[in-house]
N, C-alpha and C positions, 0 to 999 in steps of 0.2 A: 504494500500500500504506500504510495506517494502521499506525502502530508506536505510535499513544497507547494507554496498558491504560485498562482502564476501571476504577470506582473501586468496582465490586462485590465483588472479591476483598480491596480492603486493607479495607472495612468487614466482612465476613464476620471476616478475622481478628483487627480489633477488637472484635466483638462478642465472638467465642470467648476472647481475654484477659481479659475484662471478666469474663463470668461465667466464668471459669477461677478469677479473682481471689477473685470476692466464697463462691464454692465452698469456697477452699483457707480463705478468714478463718472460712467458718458450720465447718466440720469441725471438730471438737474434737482434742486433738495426739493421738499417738501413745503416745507416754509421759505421758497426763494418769495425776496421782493420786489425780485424785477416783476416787472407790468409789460405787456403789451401794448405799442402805440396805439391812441385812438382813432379810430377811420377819421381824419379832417371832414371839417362837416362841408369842405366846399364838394367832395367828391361825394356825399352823403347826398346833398340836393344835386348834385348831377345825376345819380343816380334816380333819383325821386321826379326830376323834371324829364328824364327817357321814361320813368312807367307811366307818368300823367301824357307823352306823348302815343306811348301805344297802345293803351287803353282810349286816348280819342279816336283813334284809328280804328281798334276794334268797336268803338261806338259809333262813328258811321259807316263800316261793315256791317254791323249789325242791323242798323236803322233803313238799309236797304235791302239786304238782304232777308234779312230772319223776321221773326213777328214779333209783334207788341211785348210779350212776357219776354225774353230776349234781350232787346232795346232797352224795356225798366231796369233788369240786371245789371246791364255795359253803363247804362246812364250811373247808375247807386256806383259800379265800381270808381266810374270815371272822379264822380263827385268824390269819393273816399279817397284816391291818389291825389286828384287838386288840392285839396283840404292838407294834405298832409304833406303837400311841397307848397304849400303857401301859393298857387296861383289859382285857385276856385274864384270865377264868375261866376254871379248872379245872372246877368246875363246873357253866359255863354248858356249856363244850366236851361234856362227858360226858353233859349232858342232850341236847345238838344231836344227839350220835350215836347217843345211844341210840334216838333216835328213829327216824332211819335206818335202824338194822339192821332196826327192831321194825315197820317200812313195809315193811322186804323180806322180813322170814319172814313177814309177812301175804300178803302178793303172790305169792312164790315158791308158798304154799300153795294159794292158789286157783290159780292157774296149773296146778300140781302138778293139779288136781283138773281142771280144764279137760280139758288134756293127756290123760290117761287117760283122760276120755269120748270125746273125738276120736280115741284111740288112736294117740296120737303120745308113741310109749314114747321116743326119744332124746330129747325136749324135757318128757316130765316124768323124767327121770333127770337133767339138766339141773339144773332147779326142784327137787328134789328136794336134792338136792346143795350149793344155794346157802343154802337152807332149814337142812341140818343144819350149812353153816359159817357162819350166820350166827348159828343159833344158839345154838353153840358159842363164836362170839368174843363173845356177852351174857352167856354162863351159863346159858344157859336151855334148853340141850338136854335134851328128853324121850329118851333112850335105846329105851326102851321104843315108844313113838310113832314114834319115825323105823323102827324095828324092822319095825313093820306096815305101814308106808307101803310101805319097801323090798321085803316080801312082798309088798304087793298089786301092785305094781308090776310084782315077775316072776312072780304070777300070771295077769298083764294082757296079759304077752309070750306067756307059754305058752298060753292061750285064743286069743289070734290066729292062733298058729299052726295050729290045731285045726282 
C-alpha cells in the first residue's frame, strides 16, 4: 500500500490561493468613497429633448395612421416627455388634440354612413354616438345635424323591419 499523496491536490490549492489573492487585491473595498461622476445635466436634457422629439413623431404617426385610442396614448406620452424636459405647450397640446377629435368625427361619420348602407343599425348608433361626443368635447356640435342623423337612423330600423 502507497501512503505517498501525490502532489496534485497541494498545487490545485495553491493555484486556488493564488488567484483567491490576486481577486480579493483587483476588487475594489467595500466601503470605497469614491463616487461615480454624475451624468451632467446638459447631456440629461439632450437626452430628454431627443425623447420629446420622437415621441412627437410617433404622435403624428399615430394621428394618421392608427385610431382615436392610439393618438390619446402618443398625445398623454408626448405630454409626459415635454413636461419633463421642460418644453410642454399648451398650445402645441390643444392643437395635437384637436386634431384627434377632428380625425374621429370624420371617421365616426363615414362609418356612421357605411353602417346604414350595410344596415348595421347597432354599429352606426355606435358611430353615431362617438361622432356627437366628440363633437361636443371641440364645440363643434351641429344640434340640428346630429338631429337628422339620429332620425335617419331610426328610420333605417323601422324600414328593416318592414
Amino acid at each position: 500500500m502507497n501512503l505517498q499523496r501525490s502532489p496534485r491536490p497541494c498545487a490545485l490549492i495553491k493555484i486556488a490561493l493564488i488567484l483567491g489573492a490576486i481577486l480579493f487585491l483587483m476588487a475594489p473595498t467595500c466601503g470605497s468613497t469614491e463616487k461615480t461622476a454624475p451624468v451632467p445635466a446638459d447631456t440629461r436634457q439632450i437626452a430628454l429633448e431627443k425623447m420629446v422629439q420622437q415621441a412627437e413623431r410617433h404622435l403624428e404617426h399615430t394621428i394618421k395612421k392608427e385610431g382615436f385610442f392610439s393618438a390619446r396614448v402618443a398625445l398623454n406620452v408626448w405630454k409626459s416627455t415635454a413636461l419633463d424636459a421642460g418644453l410642454y405647450s399648451e398650445t402645441a397640446y390643444d392643437a395635437f388634440r384637436r386634431r384627434i377629435y377632428l380625425r374621429s368625427i370624420n371617421t365616426n361619420r363615414r362609418w356612421f354612413e357605411n353602417y346604414i348602407t350595410d344596415k348595421s343599425f347597432h354599429n352606426a348608433a355606435i358611430c353615431l354616438e362617438f361622432w356627437r361626443l366628440h363633437s361636443l368635447e371641440l364645440g363643434v356640435l351641429d344640434l340640428d345635424e346630429y338631429e337628422k342623423l339620429h332620425l335617419r337612423l331610426e328610420e333605417a330600423k323601422k324600414n328593416k323591419k318592414k
